[in-house]
Every structure is written in structure tokens, then in C-alpha cells.
PLY file of the C-alpha trace (Angstrom):
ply
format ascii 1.0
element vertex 335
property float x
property float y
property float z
element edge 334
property int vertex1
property int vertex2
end_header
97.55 91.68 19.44
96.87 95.01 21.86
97.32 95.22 25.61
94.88 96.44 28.22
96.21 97.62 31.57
93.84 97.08 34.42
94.07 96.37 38.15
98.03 96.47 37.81
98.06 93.32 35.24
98.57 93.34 31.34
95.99 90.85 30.02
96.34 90.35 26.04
94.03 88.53 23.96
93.86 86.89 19.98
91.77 90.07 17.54
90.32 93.06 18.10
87.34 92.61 19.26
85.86 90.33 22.01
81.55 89.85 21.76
78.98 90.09 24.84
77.52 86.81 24.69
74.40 88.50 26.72
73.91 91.79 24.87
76.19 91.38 21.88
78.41 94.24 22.10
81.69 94.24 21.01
82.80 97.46 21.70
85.12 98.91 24.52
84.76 95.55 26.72
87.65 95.27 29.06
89.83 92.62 29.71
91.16 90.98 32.86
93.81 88.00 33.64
91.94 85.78 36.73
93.80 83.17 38.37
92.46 79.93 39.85
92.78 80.42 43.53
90.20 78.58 45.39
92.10 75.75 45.12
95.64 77.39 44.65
96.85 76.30 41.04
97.26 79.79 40.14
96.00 79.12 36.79
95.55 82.24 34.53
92.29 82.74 32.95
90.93 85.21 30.34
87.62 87.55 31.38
86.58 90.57 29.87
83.41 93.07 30.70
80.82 94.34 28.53
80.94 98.04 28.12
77.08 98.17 27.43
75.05 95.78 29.83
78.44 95.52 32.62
78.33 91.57 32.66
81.84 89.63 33.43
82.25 86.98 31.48
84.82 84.53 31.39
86.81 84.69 27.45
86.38 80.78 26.59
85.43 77.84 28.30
87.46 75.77 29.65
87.95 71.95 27.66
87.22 69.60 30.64
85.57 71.76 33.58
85.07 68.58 35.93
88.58 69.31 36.74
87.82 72.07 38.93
85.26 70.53 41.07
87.03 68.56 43.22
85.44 66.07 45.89
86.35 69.01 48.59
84.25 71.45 46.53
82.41 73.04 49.37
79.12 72.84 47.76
79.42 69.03 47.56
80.47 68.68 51.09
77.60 66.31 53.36
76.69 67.78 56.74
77.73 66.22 59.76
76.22 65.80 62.96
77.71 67.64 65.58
78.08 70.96 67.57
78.37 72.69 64.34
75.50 71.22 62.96
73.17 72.05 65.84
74.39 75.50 65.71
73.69 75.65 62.15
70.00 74.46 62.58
69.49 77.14 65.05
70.72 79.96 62.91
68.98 78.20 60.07
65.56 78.66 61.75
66.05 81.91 61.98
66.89 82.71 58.63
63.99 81.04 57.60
61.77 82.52 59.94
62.99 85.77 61.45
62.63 84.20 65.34
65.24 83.65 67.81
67.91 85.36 69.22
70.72 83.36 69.26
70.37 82.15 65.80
70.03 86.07 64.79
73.99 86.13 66.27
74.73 83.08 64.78
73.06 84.31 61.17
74.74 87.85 61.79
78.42 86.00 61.91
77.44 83.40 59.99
74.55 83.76 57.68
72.98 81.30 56.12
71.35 84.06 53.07
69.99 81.61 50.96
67.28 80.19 53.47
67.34 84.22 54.29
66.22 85.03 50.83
63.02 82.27 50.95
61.22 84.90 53.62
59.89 86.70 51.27
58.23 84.18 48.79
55.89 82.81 52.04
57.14 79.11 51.00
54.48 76.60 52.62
54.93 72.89 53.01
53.12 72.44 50.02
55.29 74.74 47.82
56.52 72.46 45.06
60.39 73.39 44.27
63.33 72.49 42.19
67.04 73.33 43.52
68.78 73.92 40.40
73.04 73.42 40.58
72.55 72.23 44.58
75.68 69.95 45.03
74.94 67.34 47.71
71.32 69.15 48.73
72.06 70.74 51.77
69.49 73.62 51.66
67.36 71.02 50.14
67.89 68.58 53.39
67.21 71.48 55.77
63.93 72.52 53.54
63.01 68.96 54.41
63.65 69.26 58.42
60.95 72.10 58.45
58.53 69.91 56.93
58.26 70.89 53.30
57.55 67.69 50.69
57.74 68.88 47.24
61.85 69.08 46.88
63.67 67.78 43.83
67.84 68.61 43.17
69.61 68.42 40.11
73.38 69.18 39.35
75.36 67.58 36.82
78.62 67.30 38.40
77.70 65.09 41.54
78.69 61.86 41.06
75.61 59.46 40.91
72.07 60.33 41.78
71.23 60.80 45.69
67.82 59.42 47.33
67.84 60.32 50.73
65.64 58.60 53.31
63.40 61.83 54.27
61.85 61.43 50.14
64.56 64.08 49.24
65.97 63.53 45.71
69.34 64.45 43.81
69.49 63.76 40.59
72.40 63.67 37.72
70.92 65.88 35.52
70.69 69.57 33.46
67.39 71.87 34.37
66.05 70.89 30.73
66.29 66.99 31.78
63.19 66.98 34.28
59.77 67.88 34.53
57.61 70.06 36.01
55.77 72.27 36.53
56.95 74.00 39.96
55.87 76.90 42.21
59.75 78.37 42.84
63.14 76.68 41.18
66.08 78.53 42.76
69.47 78.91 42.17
71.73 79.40 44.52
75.26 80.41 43.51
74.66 78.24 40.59
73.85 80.18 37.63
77.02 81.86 37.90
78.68 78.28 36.88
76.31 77.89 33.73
77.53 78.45 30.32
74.33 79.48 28.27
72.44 81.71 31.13
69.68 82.73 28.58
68.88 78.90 27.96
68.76 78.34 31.96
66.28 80.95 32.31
64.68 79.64 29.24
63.92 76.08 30.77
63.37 77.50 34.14
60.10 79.25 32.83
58.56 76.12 30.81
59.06 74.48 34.11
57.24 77.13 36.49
53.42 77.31 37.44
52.07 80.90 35.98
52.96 83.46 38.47
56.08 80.97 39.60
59.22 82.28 40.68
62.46 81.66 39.67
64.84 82.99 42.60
68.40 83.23 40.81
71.03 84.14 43.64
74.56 85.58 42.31
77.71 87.30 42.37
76.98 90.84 41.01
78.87 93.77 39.57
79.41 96.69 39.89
80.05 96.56 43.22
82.36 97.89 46.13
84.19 94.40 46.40
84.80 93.83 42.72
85.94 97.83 42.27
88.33 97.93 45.62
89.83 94.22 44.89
89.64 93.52 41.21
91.58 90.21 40.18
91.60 89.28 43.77
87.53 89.79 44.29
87.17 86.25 45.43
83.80 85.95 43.85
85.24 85.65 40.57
86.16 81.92 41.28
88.22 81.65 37.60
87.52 79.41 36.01
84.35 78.36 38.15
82.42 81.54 37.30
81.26 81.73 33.53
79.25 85.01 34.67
79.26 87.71 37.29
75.89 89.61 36.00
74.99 93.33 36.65
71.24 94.19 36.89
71.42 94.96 33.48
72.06 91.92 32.31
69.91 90.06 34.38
67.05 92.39 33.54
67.65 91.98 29.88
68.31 88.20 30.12
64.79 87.94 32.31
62.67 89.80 29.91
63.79 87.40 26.62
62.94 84.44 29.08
59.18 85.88 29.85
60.18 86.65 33.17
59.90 89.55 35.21
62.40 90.93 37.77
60.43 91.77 40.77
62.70 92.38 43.43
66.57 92.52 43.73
67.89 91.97 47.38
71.49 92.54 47.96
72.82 89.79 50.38
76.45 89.65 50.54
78.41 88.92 53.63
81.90 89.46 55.27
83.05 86.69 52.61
83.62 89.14 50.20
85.91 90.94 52.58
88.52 87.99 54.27
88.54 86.33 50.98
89.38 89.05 48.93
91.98 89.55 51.58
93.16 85.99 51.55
93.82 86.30 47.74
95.98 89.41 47.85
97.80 87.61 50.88
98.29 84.66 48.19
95.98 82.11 50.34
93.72 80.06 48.60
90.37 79.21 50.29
91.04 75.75 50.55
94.44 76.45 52.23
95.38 75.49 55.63
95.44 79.13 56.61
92.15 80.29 55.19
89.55 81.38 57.64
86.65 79.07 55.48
88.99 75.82 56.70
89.86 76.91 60.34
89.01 79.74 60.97
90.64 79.62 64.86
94.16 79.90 62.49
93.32 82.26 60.04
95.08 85.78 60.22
91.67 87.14 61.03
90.28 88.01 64.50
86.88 87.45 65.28
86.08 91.40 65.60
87.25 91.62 61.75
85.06 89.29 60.48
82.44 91.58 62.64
83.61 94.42 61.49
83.31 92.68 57.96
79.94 91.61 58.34
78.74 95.19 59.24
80.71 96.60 56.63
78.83 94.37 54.08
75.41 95.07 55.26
76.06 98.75 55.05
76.64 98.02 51.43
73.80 96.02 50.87
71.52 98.56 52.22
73.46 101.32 49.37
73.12 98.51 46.53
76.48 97.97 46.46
77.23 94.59 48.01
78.71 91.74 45.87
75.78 89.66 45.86
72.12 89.67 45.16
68.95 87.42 44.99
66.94 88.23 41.91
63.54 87.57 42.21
62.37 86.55 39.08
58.30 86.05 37.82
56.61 84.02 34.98
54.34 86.00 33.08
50.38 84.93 33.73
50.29 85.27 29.88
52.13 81.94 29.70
55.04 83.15 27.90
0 1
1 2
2 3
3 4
4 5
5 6
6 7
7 8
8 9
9 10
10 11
11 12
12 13
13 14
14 15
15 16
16 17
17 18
18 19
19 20
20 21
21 22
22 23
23 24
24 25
25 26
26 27
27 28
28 29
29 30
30 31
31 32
32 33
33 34
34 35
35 36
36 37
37 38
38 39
39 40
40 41
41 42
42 43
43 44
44 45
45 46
46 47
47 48
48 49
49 50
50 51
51 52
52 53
53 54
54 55
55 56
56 57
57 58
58 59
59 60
60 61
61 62
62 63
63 64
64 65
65 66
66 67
67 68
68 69
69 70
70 71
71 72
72 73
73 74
74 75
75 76
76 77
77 78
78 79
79 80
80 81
81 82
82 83
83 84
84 85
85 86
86 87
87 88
88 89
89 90
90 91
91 92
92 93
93 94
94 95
95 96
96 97
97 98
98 99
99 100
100 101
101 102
102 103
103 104
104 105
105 106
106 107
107 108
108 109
109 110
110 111
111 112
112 113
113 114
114 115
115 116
116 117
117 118
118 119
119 120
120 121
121 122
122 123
123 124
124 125
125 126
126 127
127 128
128 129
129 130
130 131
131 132
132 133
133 134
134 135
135 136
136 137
137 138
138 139
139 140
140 141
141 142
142 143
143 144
144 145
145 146
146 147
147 148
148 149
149 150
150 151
151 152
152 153
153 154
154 155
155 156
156 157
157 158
158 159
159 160
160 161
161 162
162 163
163 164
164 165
165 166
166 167
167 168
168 169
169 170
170 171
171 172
172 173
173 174
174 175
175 176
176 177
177 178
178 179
179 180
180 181
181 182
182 183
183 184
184 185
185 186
186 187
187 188
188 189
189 190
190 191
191 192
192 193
193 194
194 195
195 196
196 197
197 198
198 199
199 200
200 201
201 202
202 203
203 204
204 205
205 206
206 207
207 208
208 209
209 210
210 211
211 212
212 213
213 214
214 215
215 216
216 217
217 218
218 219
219 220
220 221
221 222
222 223
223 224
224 225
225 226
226 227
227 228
228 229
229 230
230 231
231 232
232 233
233 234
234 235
235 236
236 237
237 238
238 239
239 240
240 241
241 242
242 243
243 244
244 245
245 246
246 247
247 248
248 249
249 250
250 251
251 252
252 253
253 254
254 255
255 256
256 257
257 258
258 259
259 260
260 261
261 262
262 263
263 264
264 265
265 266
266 267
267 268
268 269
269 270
270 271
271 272
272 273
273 274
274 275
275 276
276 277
277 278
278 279
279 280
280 281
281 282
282 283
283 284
284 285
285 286
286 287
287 288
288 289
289 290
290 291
291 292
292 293
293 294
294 295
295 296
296 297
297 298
298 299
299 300
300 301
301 302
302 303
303 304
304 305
305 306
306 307
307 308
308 309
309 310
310 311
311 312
312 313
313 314
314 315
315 316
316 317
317 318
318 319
319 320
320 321
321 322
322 323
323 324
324 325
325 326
326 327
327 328
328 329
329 330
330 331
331 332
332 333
333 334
């Protein structure tokens, strides 16, 4: 046994080494003790980080991982129809498109950064594209408002397949289940969740059209959230989050896939800053108290989640936000 101090916590683990399962190193990777805290069980967790390509990476994985998506998992969540849901199509339509200025206030408080990172692939109503890990479709249903066609989900942890009315399907299923070929398959907080990233990528290029793209959106380190908050860095989501890549690892996990990185975008948000927060507080995001469930009772005023939100675009615009898109392109050579 040996002992690692970091962010204030011994975390102690079986041998002497523990392996990269992107790069392969196994030398001078740090170890960290994560709790489960979206939900509150304050279950530990082991993670370590590669000293060579910076990935986080959770130590094992856990026996039955259905367990921690419970029917309030937010991705899973339908959408309603109300005031909300107006005011989300508003700011939606501006993420999307750029136009409008209430839904740039709405997208600035609220932003809706995965329609924000479609701008610059020039989507059309003909694009065909697969929504890889979506949960109930949401971004797929909204795709469908503006008129698009071509939309297919899959995610293995919904419950039974979903065939909406508007043509929009959600099925039961892995990436390597369907068929393509497609002009874009995204990922959207997803890949994070999967346990063999370098067979994701894999399938997601024998799927694409040459030239495709494969739009991977993630947690990322290094960055100013995971460095100032550590254990409490809300975007490690133990035992949720299998990986929190760097741009190393992406870039080296691309290139054995036959895919290109062609653009990076950081995107984070004020999220990285109240939930952090919450966590040190001991408030789990699903708590009564959490600013994600009511946000008229959380401890936060509106001008800190302002604050927040400027705060996190400063750091997008210095590379160090906690999030990125990754914009990812097949080869023309086929590979």
C-alpha cells in the first residue's frame, strides 16, 4: 500500500502502479478519492491522472452502473410546456442562430452551449445526424422544431425505445448497434460516461460520410475549475464520469480513430462555479437547496450566477474553462 496526499484527502490504492488506459503510462499518475454527490450518497470513488497525456480517469468501474442513473437524471428529464419552455425556445434560437436579443440574455444566464456549438458546422435541414448518449432527445426534439429531418438518438440506459410523433427516434442501443453513414454524430456530455473512449471514436468514424464530423463535447482538464476546487469540481460526477480528457488525450485518441481535431472551443458556464460551490457547502445538485432544482432558494443571488457566467467566459476566451467542444474530422482517405 502507499498514500498520496492531494486536495487535503489521503486516497490509497491496491500496488504500485496504476496504468493510463488512453496512453499507457504508469508512471507518476496521481490519485484522488471522489464522492458521489449529484445525488448525495457520498459514495467514495477511486480516480487517478495520467502524468503523461493529463486524462482523469476513474480507477475501476463500477459492477452495476444503472444504479446511478436514476429516473430524475437530468438528462432523461421530458420538457414541459410552459413559461419555461417558451423561454427556452427563445434562447434556443439564438444559440442556434446568433439572432435576437432577448434570447442572447436568456443564453448569457442560461446557455444552452450545445445548440451554441452547431454554429459553426452550417447544419442544414438536410444534414443527416446521430445524437450519441442523448437521454430522452431533447436537443434532438428542438433540432426537429427548426425543421431538420435526418435525426436518430441512441443511449443505452433509457428505458425502452422512444418514437416521437415529429419522425424523431430514440433508440435502446450502443453507437456500434446502428447504421449509417452520417454527416455529424455528436456527443454531448456523453463520452465522458463511456468506458472504452477509443472504441466510441472508433465506431463513430465507420459511421461518418468522408469529411463528417464527429462533435465530442466534454468536461476537460487542466482547467481553472478542476485546479481551484479539486474533489469538489462538480464536473467530476463520480462515479458518472469514466473520463475527464485533456487535449492531449483527445488529440491522441482522435488520431488512432482516423480523425482529425479541427477546432477546440471552450464552452463552459457559471455551472462550474455554484456547483463546485454547492459541493464544498455539502449540497448535492439534486438537493432541495441546489440552485439547478430552485434556484429562487439557492444560497446564490442572481448577480453571482452573473458574475459566474462572466467569470467563465473570461476563461474560455484564456483556454482555461472546464469544458470544450472538440471538433473532430474523418479523414477523405477513408480511414
Amino acid at each position: 500500500m502507499y498514500f498520496i496526499q492531494v486536495h487535503g484527502s489521503d486516497f490509497h490504492i491496491k500496488g504500485a502502479t496504476v496504468k493510463c488506459r488512453v496512453c499507457g503510462n504508469d508512471s507518476g499518475n496521481q490519485a484522488y478519492d471522489v464522492r458521489e454527490m449529484m445525488f448525495g450518497s457520498n459514495e467514495e470513488f477511486h480516480y487517478f491522472q495520467c502524468a503523461t497525456c493529463d486524462c482523469l480517469q476513474i480507477d475501476a468501474l463500477p459492477t452495476d452502473c444503472s444504479t446511478y442513473y436514476r429516473g430524475d437524471y437530468y438528462s432523461y428529464r421530458e420538457s414541459s410546456r410552459s413559461l419555461r419552455s417558451y423561454l427556452e425556445s427563445v434562447r434556443d434560437q439564438h444559440a442556434l442562430s446568433g439572432r435576437g436579443i432577448v434570447g442572447r440574455l436568456l443564453q448569457s444566464v442560461f446557455p444552452n452551449e450545445a445548440l451554441r456549438s452547431l454554429r459553426p458546422l452550417a447544419i442544414s435541414k438536410e444534414t443527416s445526424i446521430l445524437d450519441v448518449g442523448c437521454g430522452a432527445g431533447a436537443l434532438l426534439q428542438v433540432l426537429s422544431g427548426f425543421g431538420m429531418k435526418n435525426l436518430l438518438g441512441v443511449d443505452p440506459y433509457i428505458e425502452a425505445d422512444i418514437r416521437c410523433n415529429n419522425g424523431v427516434e430514440i433508440l435502446k442501443k450502443e453507437i456500434h448497434e446502428v447504421d449509417g453513414p452520417f454527416d455529424l454524430i455528436m456527443l454531448h456530455h456523453s463520452f465522458e460516461h463511456m468506458w472504452d473512449p477509443a472504441e466510441i471514436l472508433n465506431a463513430a468514424t465507420n459511421l461518418l460520410k468522408p469529411g463528417g464530423t464527429c462533435l465530442v463535447r466534454i468536461p476537460v482538464v487542466p482547467s481553472y475549475a478542476w485546479e481551484r476546487y479539486g474533489v469538489n469540481w462538480i464536473q467530476l460526477d463520480a462515479p458518472r464520469h469514466f473520463y475527464l480528457h485533456s487535449r492531449k488525450s483527445m488529440d491522441l485518441l482522435a488520431r488512432q480513430a482516423g480523425l482529425e481535431v479541427k477546432q477546440v472551443v471552450y464552452d463552459s458556464t457559471a455551472f462550474q462555479f455554484w456547483g463546485s460551490e454547492q459541493y464544498v457547502r455539502g449540497i448535492p445538485l439534486q438537493d432541495e437547496r441546489s440552485f439547478f432544482v430552485h434556484p429562487l432558494k439557492s444560497t446564490f443571488s442572481f448577480k453571482q450566477i452573473f458574475d459566474f457566467s462572466r467569470k467563465a467566459k473570461e476563461l474560455n476566451r484564456n483556454e482555461l474553462g472546464d469544458q470544450a467542444a472538440f471538433y473532430l474530422q474523418k479523414r477523405n482517405s477513408g480511414c
